[in-house]
N, C-alpha and C positions, 0 to 999 in steps of 0.2 A: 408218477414218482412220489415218493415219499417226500413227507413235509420236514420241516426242519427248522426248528427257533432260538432264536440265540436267546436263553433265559436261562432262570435259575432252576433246579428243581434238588429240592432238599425234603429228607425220606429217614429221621435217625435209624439206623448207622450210616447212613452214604449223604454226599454232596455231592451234585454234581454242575458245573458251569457251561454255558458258551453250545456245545452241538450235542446236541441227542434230538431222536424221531420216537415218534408211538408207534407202538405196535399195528401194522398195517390191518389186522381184523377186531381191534378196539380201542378206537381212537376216540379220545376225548382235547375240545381246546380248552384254549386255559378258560374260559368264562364256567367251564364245568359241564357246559350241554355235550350230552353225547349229540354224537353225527352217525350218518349211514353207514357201514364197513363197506369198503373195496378191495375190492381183486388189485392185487400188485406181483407180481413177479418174485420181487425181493422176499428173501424168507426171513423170518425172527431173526434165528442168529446171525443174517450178514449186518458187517457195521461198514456204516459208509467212509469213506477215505477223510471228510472231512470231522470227523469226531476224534481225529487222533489232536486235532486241537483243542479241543477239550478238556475240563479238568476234571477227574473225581476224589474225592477227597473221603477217607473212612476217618471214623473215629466211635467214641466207646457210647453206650447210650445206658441210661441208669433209668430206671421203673419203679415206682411201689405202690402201696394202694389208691392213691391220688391222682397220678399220672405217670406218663413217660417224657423224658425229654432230654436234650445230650448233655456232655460233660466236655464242651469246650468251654475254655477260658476267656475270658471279655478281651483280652486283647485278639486271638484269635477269630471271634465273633466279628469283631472290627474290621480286620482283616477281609474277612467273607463277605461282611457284607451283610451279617445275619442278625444286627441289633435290634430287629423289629419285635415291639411288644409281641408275646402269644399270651395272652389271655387263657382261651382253652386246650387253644392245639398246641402241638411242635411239631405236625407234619403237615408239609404245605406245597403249593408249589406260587413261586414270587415269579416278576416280571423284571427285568432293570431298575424300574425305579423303585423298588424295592417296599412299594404302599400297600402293594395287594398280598392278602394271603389264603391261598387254596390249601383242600384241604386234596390230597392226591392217594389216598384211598380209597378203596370201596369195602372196607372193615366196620359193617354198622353196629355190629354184635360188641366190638370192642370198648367205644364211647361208654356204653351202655353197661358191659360187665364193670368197666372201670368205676363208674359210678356207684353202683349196686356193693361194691366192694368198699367204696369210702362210704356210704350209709351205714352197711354192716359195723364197720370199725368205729364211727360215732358211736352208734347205738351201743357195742360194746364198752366204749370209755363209760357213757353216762349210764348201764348197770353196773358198771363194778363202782364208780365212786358212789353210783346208791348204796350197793351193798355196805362199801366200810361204810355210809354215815350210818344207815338202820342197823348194821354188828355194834358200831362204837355204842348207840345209845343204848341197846338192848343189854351191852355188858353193865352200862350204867346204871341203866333202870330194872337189870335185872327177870328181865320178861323174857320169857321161849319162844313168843309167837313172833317175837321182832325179828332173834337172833334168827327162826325159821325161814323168816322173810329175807334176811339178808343172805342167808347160804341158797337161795332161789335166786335173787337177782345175779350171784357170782358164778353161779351153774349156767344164767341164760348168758352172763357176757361171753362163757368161756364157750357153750355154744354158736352167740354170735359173731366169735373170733373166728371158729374152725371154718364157721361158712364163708367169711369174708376172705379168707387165705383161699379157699377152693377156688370163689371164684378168681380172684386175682391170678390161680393156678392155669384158670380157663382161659386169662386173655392170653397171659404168656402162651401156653399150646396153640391158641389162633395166631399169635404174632410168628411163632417158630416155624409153623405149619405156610405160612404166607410168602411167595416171593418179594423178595425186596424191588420195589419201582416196578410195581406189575404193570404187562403195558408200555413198558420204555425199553430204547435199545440204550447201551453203553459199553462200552469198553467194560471188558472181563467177566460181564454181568453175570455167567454162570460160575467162573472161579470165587463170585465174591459170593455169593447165595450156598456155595456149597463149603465154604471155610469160615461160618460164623461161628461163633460160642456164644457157649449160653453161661453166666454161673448166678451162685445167689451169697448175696452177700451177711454181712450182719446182723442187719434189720430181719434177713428173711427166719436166724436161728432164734433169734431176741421174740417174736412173732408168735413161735411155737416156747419158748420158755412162759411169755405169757400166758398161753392158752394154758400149761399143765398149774402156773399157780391158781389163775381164774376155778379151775376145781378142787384145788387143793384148798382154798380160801373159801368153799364151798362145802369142802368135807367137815373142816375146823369151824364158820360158824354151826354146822347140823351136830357135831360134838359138842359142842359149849351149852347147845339147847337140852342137851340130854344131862347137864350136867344139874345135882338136887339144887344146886345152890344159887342156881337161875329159875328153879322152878315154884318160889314164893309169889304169892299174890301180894300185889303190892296194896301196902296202909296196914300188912299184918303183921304183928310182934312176934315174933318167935325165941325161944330159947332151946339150950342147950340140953338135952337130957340123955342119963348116962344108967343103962338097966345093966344090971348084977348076974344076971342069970340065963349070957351068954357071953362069948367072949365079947371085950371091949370094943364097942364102936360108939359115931358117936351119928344123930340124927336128929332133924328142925323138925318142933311141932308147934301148934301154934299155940300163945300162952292160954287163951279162951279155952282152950279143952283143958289145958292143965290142973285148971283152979276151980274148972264147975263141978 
């Protein structure tokens, strides 16, 4: 026969309490060791008579580059049962007393891309604030090779914005692509896997607004370098000189050539 534990097993978007079994060809206990598979009779989709006492519980779950985790309210939480620090994770699976927390995937690429994608987005903050400060002083001081240097740092954050969005693109298609509580039987489990959404919200259009400034603030300081009036060596006086004998323009020479 199939086993059966009165515990918690929480998976954002589903909660579930009190009766569910593992799937009889990859059963894992809660300590996390897998065990030998057995031959049982029982196929996946039967559910035992006694999981009708059970709860499961959906609700909405929110992601960005840092993590995922749900969007219940403290009181609700409360309710559940589900107060316990998460530190790294927020999918787990707990016991009654509510101390332990597993993690109940086998999604190792995920951890990993999520991380990879918060590195990306640092790295990206800290070129673009290089950039404005080496743009600011180069307006200041006047110099091409700074303002150069700062349309380089604002070209790599906006590259390593695009890459940190892709991957973050990667864990979503692995999360989308994944059954929910793979492994578990529960009431409705193929209605709920086949009626989820997906959307993207604010963050995700604000993400790509940054990316198109990050080059746009890339093109503007490599314009400003090309401009003449950045392109004085600095400690050199210059004046204004104004030739007759085409039409009117005006151009910087430097006074030293002037007057020898």
């Amino acid at each position: 026969m199939a086993r059966y534990h009165n515990e918690t097993l929480y998976e954002p978007p589903i909660f579930a309490m009190n009766f569910f079994h593992k799937h009889p060809q990859d059963r894992t206990n809660v300590s996390g060791s897998r065990t030998v598979p057995y031959k049982d009779s029982r196929r996946s989709g039967d559910i035992h008579e006694h999981m009708k006492a059970g709860v499961v519980i959906l609700f909405q779950q929110y992601g960005n580059l840092f993590r995922d985790c749900d969007a219940l309210e403290e009181g609700v939480r409360l309710r559940l049962n589900l107060m316990q620090e998460r530190k790294t994770k927020c999918e787990y699976l707990s016991g009654r007393d509510g101390l332990t927390a597993l993690d109940t995937t086998q999604l190792y690429a995920v951890p990993h891309l999520e991380r990879a994608a918060s590195a990306f987005a640092l790295l990206c903050m800290l070129s673009m604030v290089t950039g404005l400060v080496t743009g600011g002083y180069g307006l200041l001081g006047r110099q091409t090779r700074v303002l150069v240097l700062a349309s380089c740092c604002s070209l790599v954050a906006g590259l390593l914005l695009t890459l940190s969005i892709a991957l973050f693109h990667g864990k979503c298609h692995i999360l989308r692509r994944t059954e929910i509580l793979a492994g578990y039987l529960i009431p409705h489990k193929k209605v709920i896997n086949a009626s989820r959404t997906y959307s993207f919200g604010w963050s995700f259009g604000l993400a790509w607004i940054c990316v198109f400034l990050c080059f746009t603030s890339s093109f503007v300081w490599l314009y400003k370098a090309q401009d003449p009036r950045h392109s004085r060596s600095p400690g050199s006086n210059y004046v204004r000189h104004r030739t007759y004998t085409s039409p009117d323009y005006v151009t910087y020479m430097d006074e030293n050539d002037i007057f020898e």
